[in-house]
KOLTOR-988345 format. One record per atom (N, C-alpha, C): residue number from 0; chain; atom name; x, z negated, y negated. Coordinates in steps of 0.001 Angstrom, whole numbers. Layout:
N
{seq:NUM | mol:A | atom:CA | u:X | w:Z | v:Y};
...
//
This chain:
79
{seq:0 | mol:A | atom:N | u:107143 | w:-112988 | v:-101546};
{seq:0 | mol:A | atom:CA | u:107167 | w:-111567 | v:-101856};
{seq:0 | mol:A | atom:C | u:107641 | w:-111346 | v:-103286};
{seq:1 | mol:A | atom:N | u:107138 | w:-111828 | v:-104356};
{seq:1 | mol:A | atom:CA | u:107444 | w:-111824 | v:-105499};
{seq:1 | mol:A | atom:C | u:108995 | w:-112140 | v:-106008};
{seq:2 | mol:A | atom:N | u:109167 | w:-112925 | v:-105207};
{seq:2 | mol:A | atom:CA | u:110877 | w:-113089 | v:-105402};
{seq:2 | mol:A | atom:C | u:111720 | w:-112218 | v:-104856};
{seq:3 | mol:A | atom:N | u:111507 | w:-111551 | v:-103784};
{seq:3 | mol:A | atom:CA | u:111856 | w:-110551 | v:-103256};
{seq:3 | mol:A | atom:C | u:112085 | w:-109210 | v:-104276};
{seq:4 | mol:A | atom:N | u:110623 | w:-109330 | v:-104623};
{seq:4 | mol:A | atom:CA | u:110318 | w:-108028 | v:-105463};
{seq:4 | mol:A | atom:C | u:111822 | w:-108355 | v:-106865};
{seq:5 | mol:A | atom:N | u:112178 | w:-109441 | v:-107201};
{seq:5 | mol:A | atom:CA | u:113115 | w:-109627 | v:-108522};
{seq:5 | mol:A | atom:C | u:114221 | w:-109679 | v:-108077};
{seq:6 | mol:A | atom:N | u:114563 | w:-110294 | v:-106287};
{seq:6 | mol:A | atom:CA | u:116132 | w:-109870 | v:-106439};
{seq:6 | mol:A | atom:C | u:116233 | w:-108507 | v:-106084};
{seq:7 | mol:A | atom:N | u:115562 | w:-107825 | v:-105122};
{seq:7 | mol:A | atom:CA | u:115739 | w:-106112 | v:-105488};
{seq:7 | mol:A | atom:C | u:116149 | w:-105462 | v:-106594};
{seq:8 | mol:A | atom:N | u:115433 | w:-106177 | v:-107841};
{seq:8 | mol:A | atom:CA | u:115329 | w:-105386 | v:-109094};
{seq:8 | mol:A | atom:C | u:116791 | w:-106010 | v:-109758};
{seq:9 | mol:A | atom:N | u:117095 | w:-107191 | v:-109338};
{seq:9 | mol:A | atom:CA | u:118455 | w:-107526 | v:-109871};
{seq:9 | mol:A | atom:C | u:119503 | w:-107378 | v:-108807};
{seq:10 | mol:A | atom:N | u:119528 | w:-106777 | v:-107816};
{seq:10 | mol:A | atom:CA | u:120649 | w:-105854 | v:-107289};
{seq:10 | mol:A | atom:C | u:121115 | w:-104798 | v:-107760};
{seq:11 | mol:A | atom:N | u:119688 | w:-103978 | v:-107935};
{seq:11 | mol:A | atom:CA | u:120073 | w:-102840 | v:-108533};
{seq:11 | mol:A | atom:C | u:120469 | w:-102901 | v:-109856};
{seq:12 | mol:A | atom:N | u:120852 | w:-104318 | v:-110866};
{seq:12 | mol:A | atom:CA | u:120879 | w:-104333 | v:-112081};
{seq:12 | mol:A | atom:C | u:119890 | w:-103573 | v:-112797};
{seq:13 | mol:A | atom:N | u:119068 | w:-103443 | v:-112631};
{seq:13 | mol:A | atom:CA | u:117429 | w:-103012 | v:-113668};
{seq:13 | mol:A | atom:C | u:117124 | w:-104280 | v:-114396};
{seq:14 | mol:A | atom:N | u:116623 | w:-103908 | v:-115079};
{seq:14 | mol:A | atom:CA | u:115313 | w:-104542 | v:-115871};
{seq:14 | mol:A | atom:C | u:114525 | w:-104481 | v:-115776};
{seq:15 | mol:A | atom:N | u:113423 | w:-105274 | v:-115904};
{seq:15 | mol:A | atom:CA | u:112214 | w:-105220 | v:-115508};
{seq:15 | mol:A | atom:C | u:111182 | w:-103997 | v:-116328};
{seq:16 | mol:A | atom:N | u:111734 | w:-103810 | v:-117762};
{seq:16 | mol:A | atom:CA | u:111592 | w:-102821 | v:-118500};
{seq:16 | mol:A | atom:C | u:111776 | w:-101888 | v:-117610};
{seq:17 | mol:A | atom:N | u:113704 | w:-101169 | v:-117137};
{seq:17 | mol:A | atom:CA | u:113015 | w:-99835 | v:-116541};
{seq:17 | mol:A | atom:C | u:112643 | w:-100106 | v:-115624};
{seq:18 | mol:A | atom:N | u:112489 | w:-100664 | v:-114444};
{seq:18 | mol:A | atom:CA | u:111522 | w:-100703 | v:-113624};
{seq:18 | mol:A | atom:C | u:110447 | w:-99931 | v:-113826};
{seq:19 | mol:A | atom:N | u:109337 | w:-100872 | v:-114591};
{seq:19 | mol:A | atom:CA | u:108577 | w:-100554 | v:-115328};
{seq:19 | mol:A | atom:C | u:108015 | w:-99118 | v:-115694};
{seq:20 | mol:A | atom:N | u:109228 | w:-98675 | v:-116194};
{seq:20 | mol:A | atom:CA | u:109139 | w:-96733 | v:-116733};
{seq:20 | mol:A | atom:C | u:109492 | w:-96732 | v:-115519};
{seq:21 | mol:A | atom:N | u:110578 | w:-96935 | v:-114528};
{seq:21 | mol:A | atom:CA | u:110980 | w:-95480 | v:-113498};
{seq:21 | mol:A | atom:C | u:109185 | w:-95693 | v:-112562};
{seq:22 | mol:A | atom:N | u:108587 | w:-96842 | v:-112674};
{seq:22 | mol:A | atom:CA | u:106923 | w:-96475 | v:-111634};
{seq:22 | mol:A | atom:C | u:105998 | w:-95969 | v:-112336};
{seq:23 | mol:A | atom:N | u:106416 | w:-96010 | v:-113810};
{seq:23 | mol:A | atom:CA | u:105258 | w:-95825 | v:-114601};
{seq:23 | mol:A | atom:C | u:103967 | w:-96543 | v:-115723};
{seq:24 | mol:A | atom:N | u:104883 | w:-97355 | v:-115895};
{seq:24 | mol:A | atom:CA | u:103556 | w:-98873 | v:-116359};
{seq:24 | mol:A | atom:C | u:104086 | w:-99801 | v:-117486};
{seq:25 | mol:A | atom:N | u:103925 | w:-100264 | v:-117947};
{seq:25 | mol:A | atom:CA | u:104087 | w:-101468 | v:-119213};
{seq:25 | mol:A | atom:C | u:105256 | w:-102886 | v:-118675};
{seq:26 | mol:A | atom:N | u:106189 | w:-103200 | v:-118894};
{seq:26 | mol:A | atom:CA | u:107086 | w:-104121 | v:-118241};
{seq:26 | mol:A | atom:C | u:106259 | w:-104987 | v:-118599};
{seq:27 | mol:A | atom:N | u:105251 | w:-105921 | v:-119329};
{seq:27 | mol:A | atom:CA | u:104134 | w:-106665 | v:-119043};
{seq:27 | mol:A | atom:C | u:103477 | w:-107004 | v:-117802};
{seq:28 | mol:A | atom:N | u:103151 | w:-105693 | v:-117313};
{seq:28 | mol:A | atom:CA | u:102215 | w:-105102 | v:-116149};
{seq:28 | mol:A | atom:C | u:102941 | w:-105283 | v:-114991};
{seq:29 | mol:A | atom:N | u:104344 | w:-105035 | v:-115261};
{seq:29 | mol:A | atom:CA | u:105618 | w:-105315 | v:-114154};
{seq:29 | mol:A | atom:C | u:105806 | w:-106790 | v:-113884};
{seq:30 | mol:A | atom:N | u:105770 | w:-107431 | v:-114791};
{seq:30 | mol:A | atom:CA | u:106881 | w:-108925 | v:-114959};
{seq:30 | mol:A | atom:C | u:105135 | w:-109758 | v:-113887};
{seq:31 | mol:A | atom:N | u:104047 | w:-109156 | v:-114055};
{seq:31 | mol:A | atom:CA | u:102861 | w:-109935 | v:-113795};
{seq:31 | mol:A | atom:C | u:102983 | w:-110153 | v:-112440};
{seq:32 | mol:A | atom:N | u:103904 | w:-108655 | v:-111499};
{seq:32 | mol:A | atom:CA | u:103665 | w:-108868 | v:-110347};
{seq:32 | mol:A | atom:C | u:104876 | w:-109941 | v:-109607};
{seq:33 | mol:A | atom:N | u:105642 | w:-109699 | v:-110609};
{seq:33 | mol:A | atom:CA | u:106913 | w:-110450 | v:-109903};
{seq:33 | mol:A | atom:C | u:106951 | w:-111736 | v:-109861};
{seq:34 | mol:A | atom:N | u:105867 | w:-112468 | v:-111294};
{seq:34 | mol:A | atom:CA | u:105714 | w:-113454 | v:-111264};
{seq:34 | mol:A | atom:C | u:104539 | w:-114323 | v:-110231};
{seq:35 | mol:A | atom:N | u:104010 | w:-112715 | v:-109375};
{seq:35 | mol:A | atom:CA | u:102948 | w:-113215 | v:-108811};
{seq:35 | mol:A | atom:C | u:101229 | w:-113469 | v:-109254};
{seq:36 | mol:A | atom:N | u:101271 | w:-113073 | v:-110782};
{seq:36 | mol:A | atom:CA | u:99775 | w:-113716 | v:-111307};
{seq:36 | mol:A | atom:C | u:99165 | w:-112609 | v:-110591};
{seq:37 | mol:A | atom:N | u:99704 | w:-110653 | v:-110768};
{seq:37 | mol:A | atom:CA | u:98594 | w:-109982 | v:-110249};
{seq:37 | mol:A | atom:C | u:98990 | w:-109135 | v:-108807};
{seq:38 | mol:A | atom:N | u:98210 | w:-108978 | v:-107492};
{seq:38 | mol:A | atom:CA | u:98278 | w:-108227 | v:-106426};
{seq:38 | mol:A | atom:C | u:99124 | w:-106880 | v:-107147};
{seq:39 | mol:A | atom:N | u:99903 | w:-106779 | v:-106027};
{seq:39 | mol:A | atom:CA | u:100591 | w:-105258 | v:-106012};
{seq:39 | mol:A | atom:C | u:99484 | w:-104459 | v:-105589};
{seq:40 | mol:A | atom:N | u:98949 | w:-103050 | v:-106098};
{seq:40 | mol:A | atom:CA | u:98662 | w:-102170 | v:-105388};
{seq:40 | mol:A | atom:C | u:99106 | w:-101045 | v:-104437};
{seq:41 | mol:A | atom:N | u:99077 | w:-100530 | v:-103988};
{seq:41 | mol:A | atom:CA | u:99069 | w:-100347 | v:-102325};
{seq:41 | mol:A | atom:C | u:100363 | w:-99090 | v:-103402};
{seq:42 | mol:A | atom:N | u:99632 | w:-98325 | v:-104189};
{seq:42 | mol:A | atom:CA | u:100119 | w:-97219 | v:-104938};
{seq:42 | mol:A | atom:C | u:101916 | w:-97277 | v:-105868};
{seq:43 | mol:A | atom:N | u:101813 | w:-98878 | v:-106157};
{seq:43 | mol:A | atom:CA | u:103012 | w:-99146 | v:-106713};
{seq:43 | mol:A | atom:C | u:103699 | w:-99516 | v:-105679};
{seq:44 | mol:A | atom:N | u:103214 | w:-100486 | v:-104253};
{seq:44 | mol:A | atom:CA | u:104308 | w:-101052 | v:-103571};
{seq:44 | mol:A | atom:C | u:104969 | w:-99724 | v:-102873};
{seq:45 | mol:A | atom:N | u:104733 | w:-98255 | v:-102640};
{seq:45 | mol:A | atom:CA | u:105106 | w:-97452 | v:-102163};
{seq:45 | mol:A | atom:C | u:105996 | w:-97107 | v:-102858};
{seq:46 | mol:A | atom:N | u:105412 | w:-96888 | v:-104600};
{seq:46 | mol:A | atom:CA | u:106864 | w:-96555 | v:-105407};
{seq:46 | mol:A | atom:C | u:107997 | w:-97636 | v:-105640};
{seq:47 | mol:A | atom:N | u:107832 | w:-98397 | v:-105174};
{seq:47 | mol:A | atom:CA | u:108657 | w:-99506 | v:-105380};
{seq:47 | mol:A | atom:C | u:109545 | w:-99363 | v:-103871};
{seq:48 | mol:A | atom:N | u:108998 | w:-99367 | v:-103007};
{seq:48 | mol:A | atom:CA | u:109995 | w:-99142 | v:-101767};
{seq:48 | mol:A | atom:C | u:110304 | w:-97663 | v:-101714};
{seq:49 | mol:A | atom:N | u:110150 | w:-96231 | v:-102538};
{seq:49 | mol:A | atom:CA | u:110835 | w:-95227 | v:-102467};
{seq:49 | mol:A | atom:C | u:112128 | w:-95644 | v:-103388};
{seq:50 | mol:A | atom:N | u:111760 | w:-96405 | v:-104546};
{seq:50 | mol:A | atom:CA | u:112693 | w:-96817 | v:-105235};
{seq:50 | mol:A | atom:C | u:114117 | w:-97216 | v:-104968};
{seq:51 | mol:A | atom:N | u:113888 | w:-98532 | v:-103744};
{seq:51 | mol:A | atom:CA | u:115023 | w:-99283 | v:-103523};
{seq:51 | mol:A | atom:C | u:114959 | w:-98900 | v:-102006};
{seq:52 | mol:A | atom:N | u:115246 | w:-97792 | v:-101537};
{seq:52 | mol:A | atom:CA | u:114786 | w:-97314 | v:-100329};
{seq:52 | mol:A | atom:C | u:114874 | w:-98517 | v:-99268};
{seq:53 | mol:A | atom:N | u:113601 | w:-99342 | v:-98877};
{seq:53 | mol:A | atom:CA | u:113421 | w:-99961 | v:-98354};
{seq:53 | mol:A | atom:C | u:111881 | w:-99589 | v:-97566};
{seq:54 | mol:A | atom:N | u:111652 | w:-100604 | v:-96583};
{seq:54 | mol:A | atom:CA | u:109829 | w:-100227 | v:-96869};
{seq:54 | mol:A | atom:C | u:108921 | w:-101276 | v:-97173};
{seq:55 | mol:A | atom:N | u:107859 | w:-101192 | v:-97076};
{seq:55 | mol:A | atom:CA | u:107159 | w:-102153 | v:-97763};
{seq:55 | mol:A | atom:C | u:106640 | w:-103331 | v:-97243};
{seq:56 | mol:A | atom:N | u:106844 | w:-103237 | v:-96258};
{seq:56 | mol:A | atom:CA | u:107144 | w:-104675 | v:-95247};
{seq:56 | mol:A | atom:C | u:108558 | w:-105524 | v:-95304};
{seq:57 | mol:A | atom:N | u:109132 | w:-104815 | v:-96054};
{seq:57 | mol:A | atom:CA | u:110692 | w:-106155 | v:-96480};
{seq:57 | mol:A | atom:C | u:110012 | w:-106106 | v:-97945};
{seq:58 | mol:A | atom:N | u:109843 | w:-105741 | v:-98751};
{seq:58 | mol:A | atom:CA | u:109127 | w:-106300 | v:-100167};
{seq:58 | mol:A | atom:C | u:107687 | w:-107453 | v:-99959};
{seq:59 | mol:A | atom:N | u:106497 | w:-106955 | v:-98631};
{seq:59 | mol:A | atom:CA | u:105903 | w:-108000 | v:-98367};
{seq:59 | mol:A | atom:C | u:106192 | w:-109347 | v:-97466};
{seq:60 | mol:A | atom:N | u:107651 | w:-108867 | v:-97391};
{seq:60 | mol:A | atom:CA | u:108294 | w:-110154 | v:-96411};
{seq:60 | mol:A | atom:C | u:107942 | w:-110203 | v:-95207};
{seq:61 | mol:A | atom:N | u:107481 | w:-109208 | v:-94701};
{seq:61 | mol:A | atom:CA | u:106823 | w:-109128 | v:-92906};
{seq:61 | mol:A | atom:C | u:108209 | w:-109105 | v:-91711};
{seq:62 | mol:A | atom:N | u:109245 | w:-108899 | v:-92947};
{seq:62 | mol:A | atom:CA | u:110811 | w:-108449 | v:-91811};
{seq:62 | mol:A | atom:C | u:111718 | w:-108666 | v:-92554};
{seq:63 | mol:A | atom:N | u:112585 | w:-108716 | v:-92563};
{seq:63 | mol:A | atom:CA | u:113710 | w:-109134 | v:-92993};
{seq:63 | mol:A | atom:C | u:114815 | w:-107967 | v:-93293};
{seq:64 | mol:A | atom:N | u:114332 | w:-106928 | v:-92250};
{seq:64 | mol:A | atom:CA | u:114677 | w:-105562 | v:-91969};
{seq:64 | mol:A | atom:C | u:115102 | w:-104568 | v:-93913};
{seq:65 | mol:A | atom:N | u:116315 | w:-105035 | v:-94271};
{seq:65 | mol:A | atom:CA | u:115999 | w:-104199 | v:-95595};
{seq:65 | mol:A | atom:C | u:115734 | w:-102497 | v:-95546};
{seq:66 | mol:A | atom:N | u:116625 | w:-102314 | v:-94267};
{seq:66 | mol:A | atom:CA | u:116926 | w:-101141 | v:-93832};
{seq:66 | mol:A | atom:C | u:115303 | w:-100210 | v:-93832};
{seq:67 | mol:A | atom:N | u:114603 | w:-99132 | v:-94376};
{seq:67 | mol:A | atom:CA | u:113404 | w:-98436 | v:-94283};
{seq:67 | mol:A | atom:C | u:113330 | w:-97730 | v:-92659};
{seq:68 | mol:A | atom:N | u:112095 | w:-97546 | v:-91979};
{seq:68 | mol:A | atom:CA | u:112135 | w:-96385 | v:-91012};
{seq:68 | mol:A | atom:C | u:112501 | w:-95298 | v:-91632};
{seq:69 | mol:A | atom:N | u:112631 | w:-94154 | v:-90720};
{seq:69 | mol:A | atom:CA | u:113180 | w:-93037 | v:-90936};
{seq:69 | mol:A | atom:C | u:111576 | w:-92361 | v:-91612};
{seq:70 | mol:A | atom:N | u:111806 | w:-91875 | v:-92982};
{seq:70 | mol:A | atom:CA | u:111010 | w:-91400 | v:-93934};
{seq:70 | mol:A | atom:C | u:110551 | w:-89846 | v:-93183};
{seq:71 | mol:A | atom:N | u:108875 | w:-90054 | v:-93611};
{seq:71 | mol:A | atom:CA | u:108419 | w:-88412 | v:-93239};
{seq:71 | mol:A | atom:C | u:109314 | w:-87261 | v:-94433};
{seq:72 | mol:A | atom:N | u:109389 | w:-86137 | v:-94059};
{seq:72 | mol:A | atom:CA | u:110024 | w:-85382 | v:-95264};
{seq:72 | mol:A | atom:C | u:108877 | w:-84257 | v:-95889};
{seq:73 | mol:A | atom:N | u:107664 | w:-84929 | v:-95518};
{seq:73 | mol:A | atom:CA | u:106606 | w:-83681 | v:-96111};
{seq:73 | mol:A | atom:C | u:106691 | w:-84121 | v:-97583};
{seq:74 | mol:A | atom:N | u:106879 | w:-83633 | v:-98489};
{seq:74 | mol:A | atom:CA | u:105973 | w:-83605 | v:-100040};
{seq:74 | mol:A | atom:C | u:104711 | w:-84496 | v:-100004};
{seq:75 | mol:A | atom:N | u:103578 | w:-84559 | v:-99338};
{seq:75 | mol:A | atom:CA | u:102725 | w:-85500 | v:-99528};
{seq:75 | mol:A | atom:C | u:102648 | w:-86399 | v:-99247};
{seq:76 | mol:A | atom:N | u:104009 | w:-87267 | v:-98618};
{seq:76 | mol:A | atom:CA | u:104341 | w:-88383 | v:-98437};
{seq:76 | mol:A | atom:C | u:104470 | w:-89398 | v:-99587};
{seq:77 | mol:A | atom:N | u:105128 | w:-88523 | v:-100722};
{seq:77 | mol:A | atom:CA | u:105362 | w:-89106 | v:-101905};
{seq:77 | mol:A | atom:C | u:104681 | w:-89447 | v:-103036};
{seq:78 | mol:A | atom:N | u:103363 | w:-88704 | v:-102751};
{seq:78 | mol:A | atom:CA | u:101952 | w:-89486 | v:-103422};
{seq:78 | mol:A | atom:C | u:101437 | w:-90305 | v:-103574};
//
């Protein structure tokens, strides 16, 4: 998963820095998950797959599928 999570971020040519700012958090706090020391929470892996529109079962490696289901379009989806 964690490797996953870094070539995403180096497709999109990011840094782990913005990364970091576009979810909200310390690129410290970022680099921890990619390296694996700390669990993703449920709250970032969502912003992380609105991010690279994927879903969060190809970031936890459950599919291979990069492609996302078809997204709800309510507003409180994105919470």
């Amino acid at each position: 998963m964690y490797r996953r999570l870094r070539d995403l971020r180096e497709d999109c040519d990011k840094t782990q820095r913005e990364i970091a700012q576009i979810i909200g958090m310390s690129q410290t706090g970022y680099s921890q998950y990619e390296l694996g020391k700390n669990d993703i929470p449920t709250s970032i892996l969502k912003k992380l797959a609105l991010f690279y529109n994927t879903s969060i079962d190809y970031i936890l490696e459950l599919t291979d599928e990069k492609k996302p289901y078809p997204r709800r379009t309510d507003k409180n989806n994105l919470d």
